[in-house]
C-alpha positions as CSV (number, residue, x, y, z in Angstrom):
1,X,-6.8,-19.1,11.5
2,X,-8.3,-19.6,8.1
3,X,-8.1,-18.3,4.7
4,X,-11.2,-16.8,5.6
5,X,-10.3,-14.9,8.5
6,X,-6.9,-14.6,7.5
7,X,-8.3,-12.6,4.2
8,X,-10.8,-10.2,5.9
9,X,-8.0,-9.8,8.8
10,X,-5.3,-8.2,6.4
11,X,-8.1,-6.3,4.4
12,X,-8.7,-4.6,7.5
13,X,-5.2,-3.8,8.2
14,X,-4.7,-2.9,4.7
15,X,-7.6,-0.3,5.2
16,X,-5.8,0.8,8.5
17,X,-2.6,1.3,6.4
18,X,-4.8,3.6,3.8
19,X,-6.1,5.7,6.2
20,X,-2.8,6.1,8.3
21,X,-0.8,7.1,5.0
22,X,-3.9,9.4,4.7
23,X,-3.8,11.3,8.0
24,X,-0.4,11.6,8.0
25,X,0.1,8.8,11.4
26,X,3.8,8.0,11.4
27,X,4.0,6.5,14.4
28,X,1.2,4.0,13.4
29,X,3.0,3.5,9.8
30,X,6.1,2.5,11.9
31,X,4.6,-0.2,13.4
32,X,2.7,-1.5,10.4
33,X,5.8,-1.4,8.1
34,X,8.0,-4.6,8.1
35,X,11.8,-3.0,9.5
36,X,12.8,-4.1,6.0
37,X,9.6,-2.7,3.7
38,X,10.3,-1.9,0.4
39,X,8.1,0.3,-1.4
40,X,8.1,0.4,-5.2
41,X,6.7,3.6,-6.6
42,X,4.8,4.1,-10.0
43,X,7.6,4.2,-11.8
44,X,9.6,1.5,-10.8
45,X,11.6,3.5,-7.8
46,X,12.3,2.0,-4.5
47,X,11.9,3.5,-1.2
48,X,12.8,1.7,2.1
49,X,10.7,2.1,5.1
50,X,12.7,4.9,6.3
51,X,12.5,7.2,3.2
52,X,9.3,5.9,2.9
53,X,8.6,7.2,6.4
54,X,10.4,10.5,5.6
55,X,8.2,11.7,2.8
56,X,5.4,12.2,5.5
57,X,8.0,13.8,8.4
58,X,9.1,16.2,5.2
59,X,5.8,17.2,4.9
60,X,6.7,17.0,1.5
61,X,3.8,14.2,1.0
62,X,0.0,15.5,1.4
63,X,-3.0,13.3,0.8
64,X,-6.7,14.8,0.8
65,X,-7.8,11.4,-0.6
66,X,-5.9,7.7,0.2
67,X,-8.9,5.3,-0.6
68,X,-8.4,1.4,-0.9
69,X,-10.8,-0.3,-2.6
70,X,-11.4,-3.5,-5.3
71,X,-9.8,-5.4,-2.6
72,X,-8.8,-9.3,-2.9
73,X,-6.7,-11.2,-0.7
74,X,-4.7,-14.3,-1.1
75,X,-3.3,-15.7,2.6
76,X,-0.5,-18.3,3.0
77,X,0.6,-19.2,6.0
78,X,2.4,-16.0,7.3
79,X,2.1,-14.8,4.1
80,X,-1.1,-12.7,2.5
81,X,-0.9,-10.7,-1.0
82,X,-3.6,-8.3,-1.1
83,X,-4.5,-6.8,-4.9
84,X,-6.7,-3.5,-4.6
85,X,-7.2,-0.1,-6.3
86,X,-6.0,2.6,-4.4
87,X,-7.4,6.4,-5.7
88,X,-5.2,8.9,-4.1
89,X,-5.7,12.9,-4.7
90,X,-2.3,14.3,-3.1
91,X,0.7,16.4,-3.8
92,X,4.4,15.6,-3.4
93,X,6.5,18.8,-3.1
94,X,3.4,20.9,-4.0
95,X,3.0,18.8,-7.5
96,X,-0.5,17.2,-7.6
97,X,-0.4,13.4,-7.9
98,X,-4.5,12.9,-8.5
99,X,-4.7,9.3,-9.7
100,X,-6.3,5.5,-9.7
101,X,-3.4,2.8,-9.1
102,X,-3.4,-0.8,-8.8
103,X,-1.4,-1.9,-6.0
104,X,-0.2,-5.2,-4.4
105,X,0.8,-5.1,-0.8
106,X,2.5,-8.1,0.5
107,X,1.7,-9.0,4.3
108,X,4.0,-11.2,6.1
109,X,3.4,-12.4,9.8
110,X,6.6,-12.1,12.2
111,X,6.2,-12.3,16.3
112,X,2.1,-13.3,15.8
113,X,1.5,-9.8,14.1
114,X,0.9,-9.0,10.5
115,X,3.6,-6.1,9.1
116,X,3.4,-4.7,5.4
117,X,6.9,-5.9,3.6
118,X,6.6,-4.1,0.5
119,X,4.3,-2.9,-2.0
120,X,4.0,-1.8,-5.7
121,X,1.7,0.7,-7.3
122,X,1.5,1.0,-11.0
123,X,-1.1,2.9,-12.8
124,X,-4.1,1.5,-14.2
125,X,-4.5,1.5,-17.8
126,X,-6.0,-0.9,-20.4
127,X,-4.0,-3.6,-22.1
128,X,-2.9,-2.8,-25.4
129,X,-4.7,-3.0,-29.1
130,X,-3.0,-6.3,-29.9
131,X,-3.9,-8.3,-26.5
132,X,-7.6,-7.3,-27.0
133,X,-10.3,-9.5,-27.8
């Protein structure tokens, strides 16, 4: 496969991922998430796949909006790294979380299938007085 098809392939799984996390599809999240997924939260938290999973079996986690766009993709061998925006209106434990984050979802291949291994979300801001032009 190349770059190419590689990069449009895990774009569309990365949209797949969005709208899963959207509509609440644990069963689809399990198989897209690497056994050993790490997620890294806004502020610098970890969650494995597990407790990842759990925030959506808890309930506790409610997205009305999980959008994914701004997307590039970078593919390696059994490796892609996508970089996109990801706009989410949702609440955790009834506490609104309405935001625009910059993510980076790594993608690795394992068995001829592509499984998310982590991510990292980090809000999106601008760069500071002194790094301006």
């Amino acid at each position: 496969m190349n770059r190419e098809q590689t990069g449009q392939e895990i774009a569309q799984l990365a949209l797949t991922w969005a709208t899963a996390e959207l509509q609440q599809d644990i069963a689809l999240l399990e198989k897209l998430l690497a056994n050993d997924f790490v997620g890294v939260g806004t502020l610098g938290f970890l969650l494995s796949k597990q407790e990842w999973l759990a925030r959506h079996r808890s309930g506790e986690m409610k997205y009305s909006v999980h959008a994914l766009d701004e997307v590039k993709v970078r593919g390696y061998d059994e490796t892609a790294i996508l970089i996109g925006r990801l706009t989410q209106e949702a609440t955790y434990r009834d506490n609104p979380i309405n935001t625009q984050l910059r993510t980076t979802l790594v993608f690795i291949r394992q068995d001829g299938q592509w499984h998310l291994a982590s991510l990292h979300l980090c809000t999106i801001g601008s760069p500071p007085s002194f790094a301006r032009s």
